[in-house]
N, C-alpha and C positions, 0 to 999 in steps of 0.2 A: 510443401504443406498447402493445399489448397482452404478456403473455407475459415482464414487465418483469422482468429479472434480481433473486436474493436475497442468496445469498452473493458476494460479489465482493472481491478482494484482491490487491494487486501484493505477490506473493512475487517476483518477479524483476524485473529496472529492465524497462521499456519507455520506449522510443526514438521522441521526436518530435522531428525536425530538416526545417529547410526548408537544402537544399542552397546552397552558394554561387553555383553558378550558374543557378540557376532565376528561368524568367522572369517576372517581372510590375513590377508598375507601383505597382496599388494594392493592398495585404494587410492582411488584417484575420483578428484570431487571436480565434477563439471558442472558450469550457471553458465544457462546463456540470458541474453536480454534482449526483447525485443519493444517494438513501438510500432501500432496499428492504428494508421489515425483513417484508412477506407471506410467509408459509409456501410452500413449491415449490407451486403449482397453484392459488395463491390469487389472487383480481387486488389490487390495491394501489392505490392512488389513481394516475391515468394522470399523468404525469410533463407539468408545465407551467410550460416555465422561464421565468424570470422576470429580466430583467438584475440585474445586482450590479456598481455601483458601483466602478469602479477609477481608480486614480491617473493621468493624464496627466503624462508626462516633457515633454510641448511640444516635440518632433521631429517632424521630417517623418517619418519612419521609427520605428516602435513595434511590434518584433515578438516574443509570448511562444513560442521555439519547442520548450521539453520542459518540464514538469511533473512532480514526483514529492510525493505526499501519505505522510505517515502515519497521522493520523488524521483522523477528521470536521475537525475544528478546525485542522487545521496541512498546509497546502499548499505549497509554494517552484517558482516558476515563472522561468524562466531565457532569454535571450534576447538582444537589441540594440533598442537606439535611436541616432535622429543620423540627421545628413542625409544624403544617400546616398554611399557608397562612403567613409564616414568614421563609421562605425557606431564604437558600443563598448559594453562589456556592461552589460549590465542584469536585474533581478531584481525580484519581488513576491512576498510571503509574502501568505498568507491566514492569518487569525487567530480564526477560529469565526462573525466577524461582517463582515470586511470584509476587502478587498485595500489593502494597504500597499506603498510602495516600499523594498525591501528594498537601500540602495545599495550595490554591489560596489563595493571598495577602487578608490583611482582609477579608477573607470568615465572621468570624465571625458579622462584620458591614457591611455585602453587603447583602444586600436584596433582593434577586434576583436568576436566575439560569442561566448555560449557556446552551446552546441548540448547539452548532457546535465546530467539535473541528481540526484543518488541518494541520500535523507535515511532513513537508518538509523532514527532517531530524532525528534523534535520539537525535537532543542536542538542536531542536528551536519547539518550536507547537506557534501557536494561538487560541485561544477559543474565542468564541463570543457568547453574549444573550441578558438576561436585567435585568435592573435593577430598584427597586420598591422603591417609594419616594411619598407616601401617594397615590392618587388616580394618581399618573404617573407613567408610564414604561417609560425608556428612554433605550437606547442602549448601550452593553459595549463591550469590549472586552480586553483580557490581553493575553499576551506574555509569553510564558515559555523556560527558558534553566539552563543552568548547577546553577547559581544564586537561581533558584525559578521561583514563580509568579511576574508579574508587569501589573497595571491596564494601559490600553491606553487606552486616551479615545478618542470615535468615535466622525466624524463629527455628526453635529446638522443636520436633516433631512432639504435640504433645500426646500421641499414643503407643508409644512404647520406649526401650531401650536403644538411642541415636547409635546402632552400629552399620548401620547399610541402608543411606538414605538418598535420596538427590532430589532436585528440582528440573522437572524434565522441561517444560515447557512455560509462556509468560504471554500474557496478552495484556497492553498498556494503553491505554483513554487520556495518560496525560503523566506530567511528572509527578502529582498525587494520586496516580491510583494505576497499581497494575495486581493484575492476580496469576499466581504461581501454582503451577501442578507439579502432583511426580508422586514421590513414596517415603513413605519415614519407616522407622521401624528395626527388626532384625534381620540379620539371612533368615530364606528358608531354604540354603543349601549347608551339605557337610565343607564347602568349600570357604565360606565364609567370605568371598569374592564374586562380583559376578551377576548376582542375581539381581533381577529389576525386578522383584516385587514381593512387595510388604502391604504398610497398610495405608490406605489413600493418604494424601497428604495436598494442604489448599492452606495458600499463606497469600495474606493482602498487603501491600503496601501502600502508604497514606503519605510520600513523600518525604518521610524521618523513618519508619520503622518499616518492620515486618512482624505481620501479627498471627498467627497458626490459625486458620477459621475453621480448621479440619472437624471442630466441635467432637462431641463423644463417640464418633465414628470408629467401629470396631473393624469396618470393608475390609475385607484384603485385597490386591491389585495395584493398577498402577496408572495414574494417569497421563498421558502422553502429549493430550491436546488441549486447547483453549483457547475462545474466543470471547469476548464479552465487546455490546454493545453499548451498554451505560453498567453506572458501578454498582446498579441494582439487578443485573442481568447479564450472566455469563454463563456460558455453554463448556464443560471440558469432555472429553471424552480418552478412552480408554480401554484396561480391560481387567476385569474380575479376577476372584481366583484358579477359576478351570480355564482362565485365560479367556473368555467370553465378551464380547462386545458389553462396554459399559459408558453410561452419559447418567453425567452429574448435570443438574440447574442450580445456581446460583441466584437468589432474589433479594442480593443485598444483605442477609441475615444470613441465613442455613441453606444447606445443601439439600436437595433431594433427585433419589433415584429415577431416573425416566426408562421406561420399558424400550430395549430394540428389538424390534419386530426380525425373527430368525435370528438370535445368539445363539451363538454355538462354541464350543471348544478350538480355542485354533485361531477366532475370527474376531479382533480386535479393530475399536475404530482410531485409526495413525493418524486422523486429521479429521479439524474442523473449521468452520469460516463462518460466521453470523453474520448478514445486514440488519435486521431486527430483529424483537422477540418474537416475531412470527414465522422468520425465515432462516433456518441456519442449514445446511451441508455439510456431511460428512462421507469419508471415504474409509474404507474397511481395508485391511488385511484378508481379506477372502471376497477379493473383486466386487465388494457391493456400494452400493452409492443410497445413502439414507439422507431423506429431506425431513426435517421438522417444521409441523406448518403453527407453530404456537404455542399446540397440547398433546401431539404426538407424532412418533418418528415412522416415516415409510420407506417403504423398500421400494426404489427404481432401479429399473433395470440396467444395468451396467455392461460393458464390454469384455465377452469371455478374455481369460485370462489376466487381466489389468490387477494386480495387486497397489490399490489406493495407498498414495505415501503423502501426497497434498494436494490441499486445494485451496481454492480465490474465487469469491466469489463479489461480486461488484452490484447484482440485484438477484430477485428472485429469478429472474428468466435469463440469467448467463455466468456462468462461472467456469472457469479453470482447472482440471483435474490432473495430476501427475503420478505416475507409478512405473511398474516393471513393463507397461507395454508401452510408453510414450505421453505423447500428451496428448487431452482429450478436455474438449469445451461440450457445457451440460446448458440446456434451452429448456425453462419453466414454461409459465405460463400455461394458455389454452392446452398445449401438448408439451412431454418430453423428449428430448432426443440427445442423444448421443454421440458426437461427431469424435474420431477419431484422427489427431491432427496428426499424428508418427513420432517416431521418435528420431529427430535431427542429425542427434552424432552417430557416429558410424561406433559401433563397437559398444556403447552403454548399454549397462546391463539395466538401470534403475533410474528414475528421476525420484528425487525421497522428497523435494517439497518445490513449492512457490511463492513468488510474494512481488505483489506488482504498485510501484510508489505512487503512479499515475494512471489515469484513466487509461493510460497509450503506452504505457511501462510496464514491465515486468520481467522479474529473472526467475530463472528454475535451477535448480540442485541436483545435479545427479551424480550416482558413484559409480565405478567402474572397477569389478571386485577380480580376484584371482586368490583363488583358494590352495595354502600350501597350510598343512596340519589341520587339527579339526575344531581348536577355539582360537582367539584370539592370546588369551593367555599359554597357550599350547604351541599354538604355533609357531614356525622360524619366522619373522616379520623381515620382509628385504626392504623392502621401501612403500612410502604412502605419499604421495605428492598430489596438491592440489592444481588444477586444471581450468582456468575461463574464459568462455567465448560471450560474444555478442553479436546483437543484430538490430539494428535501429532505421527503419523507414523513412523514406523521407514525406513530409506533407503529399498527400495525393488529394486534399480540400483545399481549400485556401481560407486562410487566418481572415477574422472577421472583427477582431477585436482583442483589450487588454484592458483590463484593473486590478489595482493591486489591490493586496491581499494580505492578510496579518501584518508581522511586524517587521518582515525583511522575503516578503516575496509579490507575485503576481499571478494571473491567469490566461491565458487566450485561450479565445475562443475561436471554430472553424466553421463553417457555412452550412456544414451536416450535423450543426449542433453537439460537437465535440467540445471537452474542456481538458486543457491543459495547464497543468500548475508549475510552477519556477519557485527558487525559495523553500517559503515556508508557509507557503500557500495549499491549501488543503483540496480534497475532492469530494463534491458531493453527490453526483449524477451529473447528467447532460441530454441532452434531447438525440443524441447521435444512435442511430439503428433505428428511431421512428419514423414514419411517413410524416410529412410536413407537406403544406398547400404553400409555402414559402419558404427561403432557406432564412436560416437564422442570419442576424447581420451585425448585432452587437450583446455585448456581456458586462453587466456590471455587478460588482458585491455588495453582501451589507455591511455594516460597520463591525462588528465584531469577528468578520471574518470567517463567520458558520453560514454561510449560504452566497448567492447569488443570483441574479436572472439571466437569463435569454432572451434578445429579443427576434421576430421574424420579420422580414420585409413589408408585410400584412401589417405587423404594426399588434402581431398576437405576441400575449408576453410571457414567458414560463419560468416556473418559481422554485429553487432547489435549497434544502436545508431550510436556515431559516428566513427565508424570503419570502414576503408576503407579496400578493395580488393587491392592485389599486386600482385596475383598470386600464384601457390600450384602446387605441386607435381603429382595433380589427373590427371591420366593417363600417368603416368611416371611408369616404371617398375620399381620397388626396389626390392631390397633386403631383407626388411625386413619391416612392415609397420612403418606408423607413430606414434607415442605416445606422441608429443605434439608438443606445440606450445610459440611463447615468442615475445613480441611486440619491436619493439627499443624504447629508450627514448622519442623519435618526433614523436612516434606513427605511420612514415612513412614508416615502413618496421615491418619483423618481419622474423622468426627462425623457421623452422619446421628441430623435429628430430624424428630419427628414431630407432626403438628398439636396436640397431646394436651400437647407438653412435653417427650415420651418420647425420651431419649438411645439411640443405640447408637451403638458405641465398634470400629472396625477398625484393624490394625494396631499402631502403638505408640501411637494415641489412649487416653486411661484417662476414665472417669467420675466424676467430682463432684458429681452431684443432678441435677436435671431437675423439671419442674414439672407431671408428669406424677402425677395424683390429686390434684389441685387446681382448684380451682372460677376458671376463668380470665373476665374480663368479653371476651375477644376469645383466638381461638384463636391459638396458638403457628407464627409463619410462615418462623424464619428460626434460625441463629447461627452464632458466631465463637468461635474460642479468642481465650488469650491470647499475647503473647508467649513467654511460659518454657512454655505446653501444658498450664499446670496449673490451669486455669479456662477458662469459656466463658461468652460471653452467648447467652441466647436471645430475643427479640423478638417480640411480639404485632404483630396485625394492626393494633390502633388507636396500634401505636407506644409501647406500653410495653414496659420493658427490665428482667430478671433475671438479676440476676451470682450465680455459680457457682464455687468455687475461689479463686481468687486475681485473679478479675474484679473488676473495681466499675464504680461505676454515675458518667456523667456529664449525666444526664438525658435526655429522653426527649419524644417529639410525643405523648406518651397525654393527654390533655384537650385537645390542641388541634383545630381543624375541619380538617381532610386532604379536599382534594381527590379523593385517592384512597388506600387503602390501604396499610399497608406492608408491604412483601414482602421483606425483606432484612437483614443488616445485617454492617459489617463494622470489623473493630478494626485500630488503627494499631499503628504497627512498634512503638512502645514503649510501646502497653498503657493509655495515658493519653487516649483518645478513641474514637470510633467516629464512624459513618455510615450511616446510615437509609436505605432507597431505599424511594419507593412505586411503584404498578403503574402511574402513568401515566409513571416515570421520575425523578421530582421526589427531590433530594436532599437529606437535612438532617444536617450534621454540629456533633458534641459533643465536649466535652473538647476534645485539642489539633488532630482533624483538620479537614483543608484541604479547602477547595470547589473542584471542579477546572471543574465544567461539570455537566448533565444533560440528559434529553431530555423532558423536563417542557414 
């Protein structure tokens, strides 16, 4: 794969589902994973996956059919196993080093599979599908965290007769609020099994319940996708009853229809991905690639052949696209384009979705079909086993910094303005793929955990989420450049320093010394306030540490032999520890703070 994507990120759920009635015999589900941390235009070590080891349930049937990541380290994969036509659900988490079976509450007496699966977080997912009770599908879905599985059950479709319904797909903003697609309703086959489509169906969850928002909706169809941005704005897509491209908006209240430009019979949208209400991505069952820019959907041109199964999109100007011809990254902005990245495994016929935890993460789905009979319910079924590889890069930047991050993670930063999350640390952009007059040199958060900065050698400082601008050093003559940066507690100000030692102080940040006209054995690369904002550490390159204020010291890697440098450093919620990064990623924590993981 030449052209190998950098920034990549599921801001919206994408949807990988293999249909109930689709046909084959033998299915085998391939994810690979990869991690691109090269600068836009740089090449990166060429991607060579490699299998990873996963659990066998020992069924004739083993199928993983959506995936949703948060970070490098924490993936939940959702599904079915069981002999055929007596499936029930099934799950696997990935845990930074291996795939694990993750068992759903009675799998073994649920009759059924999930088809969607949308983890907010590293410690909550949702999964939704159905579930089979003689000639009925009714809809489910269950909750997962530190506990396990737990079944919740969905509203009753309130526009029709509950005899053939499901919940196809789920996109979650948090553990109070995720919103569910799919179809409620009756068959409209003489089969009374089988069919996927009845009449729309849209159910919210408020962290206790599940509530039908489907309102007086007569639609027929089905909805297959969703993505929502805020809980006032969600995106699902799908397809009518002549089977036609359909997208529902979500505005917090009611639903309403949005026109796709070329619907047609046949041509349904299998996936969508939102960054904002101005931006969302969709990919077609009849190779076409639709952008929403707010108030309506257009048609970009697509790659002949490519039947759209998922997509990831991380901003307007780059996303992720997966189908029958491989995988394919899509470039907004001033122009469109289409790169076609290949398809990896030797012998796949399909990638059906994607979902990437980190800016530098991400896995893809795909199935590997062989067709004996002509339904799945017809069919002789021999076996279905699931399949996963991976592929993970090493640093080709060098780590430039670390702050933690919510309630049990962290971040680093890379020198091409990359952001990488650990934990339960979240992603909000990065400066990485843009042109910079300095390379970026430190990263710090706000307090709540919704944004963070950047800052450049210059001393320019860049603001992601919800991080505000105070002003910076850029175009100030120093002495010595900048090497990093440090938020105050209120997130109202913040600390840029300089190789030298040299503090400055913007917004509500204040100064306490600095080690600047001091004969240092290793230049000054990094630091941190304290909790109450009235102290900071600063950090040498060989890993020695100087408290400042109402800092102190819990020791330090200064005498020890470092692999590689240290370029970071960052202090715990209550003041009583810290954490070292060096530039090949390698972490070292003191006082009270936790090792969460690195890229050492």
């Amino acid at each position: 794969m030449s052209d190998f994507p950098v920034e990549i990120s599921c801001l919206g759920r994408v949807i990988c589902r293999v249909s109930v009635g689709i046909s084959f015999s033998l299915l085998v589900i391939v994810a690979g994973l990869w991690m691109q941390m090269a600068p836009s235009g740089a090449q990166g070590p060429d991607p060579s996956f490699a299998p990873v080891a996963n659990p066998s349930p020992g069924e004739v049937v083993d199928v993983l059919t959506s995936i949703s990541c948060q970070s490098w380290n924490f993936c939940m994969a959702v599904g079915m196993v069981g002999p055929p036509l007596l499936y029930y659900n099934y799950a696997e988490r990935w845990n930074g080093t291996s795939w694990v079976v993750s068992d759903v509450t009675n799998n073994q007496l649920t009759n059924g599979q999930l088809n969607g699966v949308s983890c907010p977080t590293t410690r909550w997912c949702m999964a939704v599908g159905e579930h089979y009770t003689d000639l009925e599908v009714e809809p489910a879905a269950y909750t997962w965290s530190a506990s396990g599985w737990t079944a919740i059950a969905p509203a009753s479709p309130n526009s029709a007769t509950n005899t053939i319904s499901s919940l196809d797909a789920v996109s979650c903003l948090s553990q109070d609020f995720c919103i569910a697609v799919g179809y409620g309703g009756q068959s409209t086959t003489s089969s009374g099994r089988g069919s996927d489509i009845g009449y729309l169906l849209m159910e919210k969850w408020n962290g206790q319940t599940w509530t039908d928002i489907s309102g007086s909706t007569t639609a027929v169809g089905n909805l297959t996708s969703v993505s929502c941005v805020s809980p006032d704005y969600c995106m699902a897509g799908g397809f009518d009853s002549t089977r036609s491209a359909l997208a529902e908006l979500w505005n917090g209240l009611t639903w309403s229809a949005q026109t796709v430009p070329g619907a047609a019979p046949g041509v349904a949208i299998d996936a969508i991905s939102c960054v904002s209400e101005t931006f969302c991505a969709a990919g077609t069952s009849g190779s076409e690639l639709l952008v929403w820019n707010g108030s309506s959907w257009q048609n970009v041109p697509g790659i002949s052949g490519v039947v759209y199964s998922g997509i990831s999109c991380v901003t307007d100007d780059f996303c992720v696209l997966v189908g029958t011809g491989g995988i394919e990254e899509f470039h907004g902005g001033s122009g469109v384009a289409l790169t076609e990245l290949g398809d990896s495994m030797n012998g796949l016929n399909a990638w059906w979705g994607v979902s990437c935890g980190t800016a530098t993460s991400c896995s893809v789905v795909g199935t590997t079909l062989s067709f004996v009979g002509t339904t799945l319910y017809s069919a002789g079924v021999e076996s279905a086993s699931t399949f996963i590889e991976s592929w993970i890069a090493p640093f080709v930047r060098p780590a430039v910094g670390i702050s933690r991050m919510g309630s049990g993670g962290y971040i680093l930063g890379d020198s091409g303005g990359g952001v990488f999350s650990f934990g339960d640390a979240g992603y909000y952009g990065s400066m990485a793929g843009t042109t910079l007059n300095s390379s970026v040199v430190g990263i710090s958060t706000t307090p709540d955990g919704k944004g963070y900065w950047e800052v450049a050698s210059d001393g320019v400082v860049f603001t992601f989420g919800d991080a505000n601008y105070f002003g910076s050093v850029a175009g100030t003559t120093l002495n010595l450049p900048i090497v990093g940066i440090a938020a105050t507690p209120n997130g109202n100000g913040y600390l840029e320093v300089a190789s030298d030692g040299g503090v400055f102080a913007f917004g509500d940040a204040n100064y306490f010394g600095s080690m600047s006209g001091t004969t240092l054995n290793a230049p000054i690369v990094g630091i941190s306030t304290t909790p109450d904002g009235k102290g900071y550490l600063e950090v040498a390159s060989d890993g020695g540490v100087f408290a400042f204020g109402d800092a102190n010291y819990f020791g330090s890697m200064s005498g020890t032999t470092l692999n590689a440098p240290i370029v970071g450093i960052s202090m715990t919620t209550d003041g009583n520890g810290y954490l070292e990064v060096a530039s090949d990623g390698g972490v070292f924590a003191f006082g009270d703070a936790r090792y969460y993981g690195s890229k050492s």
